[in-house]
C-alpha positions as CSV (number, residue, x, y, z in Angstrom):
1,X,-114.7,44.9,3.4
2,X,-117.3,45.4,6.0
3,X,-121.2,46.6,4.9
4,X,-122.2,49.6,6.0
5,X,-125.5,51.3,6.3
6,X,-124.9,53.4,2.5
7,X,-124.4,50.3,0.9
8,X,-127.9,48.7,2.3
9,X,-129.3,51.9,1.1
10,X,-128.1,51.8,-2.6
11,X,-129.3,48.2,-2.7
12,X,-132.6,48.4,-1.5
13,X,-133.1,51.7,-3.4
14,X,-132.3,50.3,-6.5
15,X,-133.9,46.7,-6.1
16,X,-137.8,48.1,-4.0
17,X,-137.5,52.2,-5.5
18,X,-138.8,52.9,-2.4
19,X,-140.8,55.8,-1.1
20,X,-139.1,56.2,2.5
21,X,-135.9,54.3,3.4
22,X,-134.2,54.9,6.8
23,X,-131.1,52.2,7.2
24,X,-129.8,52.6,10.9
25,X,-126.3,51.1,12.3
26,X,-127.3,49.5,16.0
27,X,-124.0,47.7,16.2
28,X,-123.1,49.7,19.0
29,X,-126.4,48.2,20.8
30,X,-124.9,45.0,20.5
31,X,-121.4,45.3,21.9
32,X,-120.2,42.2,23.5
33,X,-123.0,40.0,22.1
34,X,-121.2,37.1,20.5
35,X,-122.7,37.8,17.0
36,X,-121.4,41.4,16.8
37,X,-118.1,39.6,15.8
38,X,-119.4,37.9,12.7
39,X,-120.9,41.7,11.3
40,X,-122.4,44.7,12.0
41,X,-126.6,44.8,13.0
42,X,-128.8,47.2,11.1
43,X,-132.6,48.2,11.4
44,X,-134.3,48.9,7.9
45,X,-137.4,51.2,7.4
46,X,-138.7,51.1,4.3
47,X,-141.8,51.5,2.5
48,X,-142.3,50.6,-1.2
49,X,-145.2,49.8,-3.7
50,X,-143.5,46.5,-4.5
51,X,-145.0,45.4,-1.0
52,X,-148.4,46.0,-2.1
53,X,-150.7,42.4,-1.7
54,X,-147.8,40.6,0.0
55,X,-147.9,39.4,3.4
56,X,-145.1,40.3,5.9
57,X,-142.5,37.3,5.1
58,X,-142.8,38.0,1.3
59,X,-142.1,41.7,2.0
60,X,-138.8,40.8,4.4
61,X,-137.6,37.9,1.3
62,X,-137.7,41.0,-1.1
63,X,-135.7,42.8,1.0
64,X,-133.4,40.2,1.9
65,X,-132.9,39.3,-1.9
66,X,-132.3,42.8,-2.3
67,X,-129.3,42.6,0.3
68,X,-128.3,39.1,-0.9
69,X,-124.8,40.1,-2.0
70,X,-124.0,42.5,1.1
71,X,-124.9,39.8,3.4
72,X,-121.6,37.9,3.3
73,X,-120.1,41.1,3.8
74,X,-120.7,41.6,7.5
75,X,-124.1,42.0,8.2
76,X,-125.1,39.6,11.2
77,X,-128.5,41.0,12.1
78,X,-131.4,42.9,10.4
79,X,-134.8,44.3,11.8
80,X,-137.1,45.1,9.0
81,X,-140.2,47.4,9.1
82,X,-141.1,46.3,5.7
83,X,-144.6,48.9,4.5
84,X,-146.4,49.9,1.4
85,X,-146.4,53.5,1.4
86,X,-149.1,55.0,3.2
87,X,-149.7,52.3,5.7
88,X,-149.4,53.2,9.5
């Protein structure tokens, strides 16, 4: 069953209770690029207090332990704008 950009929602919503969360579907960007065979590419917006004191990596391993059980599911690439609310 392929991920899709609902299910990255629901798992980052109810791992980082974030306070925006935009989860866009670029696979279309990516046509013909030999990863978009091995799964689908997303871009992630999110902004969450649980960010707050951690440096940008941290922020993007949250994330991805958030997604850890969607990623076998088809995603192949993920952009992250990882925030703590209120930052620009």
């Amino acid at each position: 069953m392929s991920v899709a950009a609902g299910d990255i929602e629901a798992a980052l919503a109810a791992a980082l209770a974030p306070t925006a969360l935009e989860v866009q579907d670029d696979s279309h960007l990516h046509a013909g690029h030999t990863g978009a065979r091995e799964g689908r590419h997303f871009s992630v917006r999110i902004a969450s207090k649980r960010f707050e004191g951690l440096a940008r990596v941290a922020r993007h391993r949250l994330v991805y332990d958030a997604l850890r059980s969607l990623m076998p599911r088809g995603i192949h690439a993920l952009a992250i704008d990882a925030r703590v609310p209120d930052e620009p």
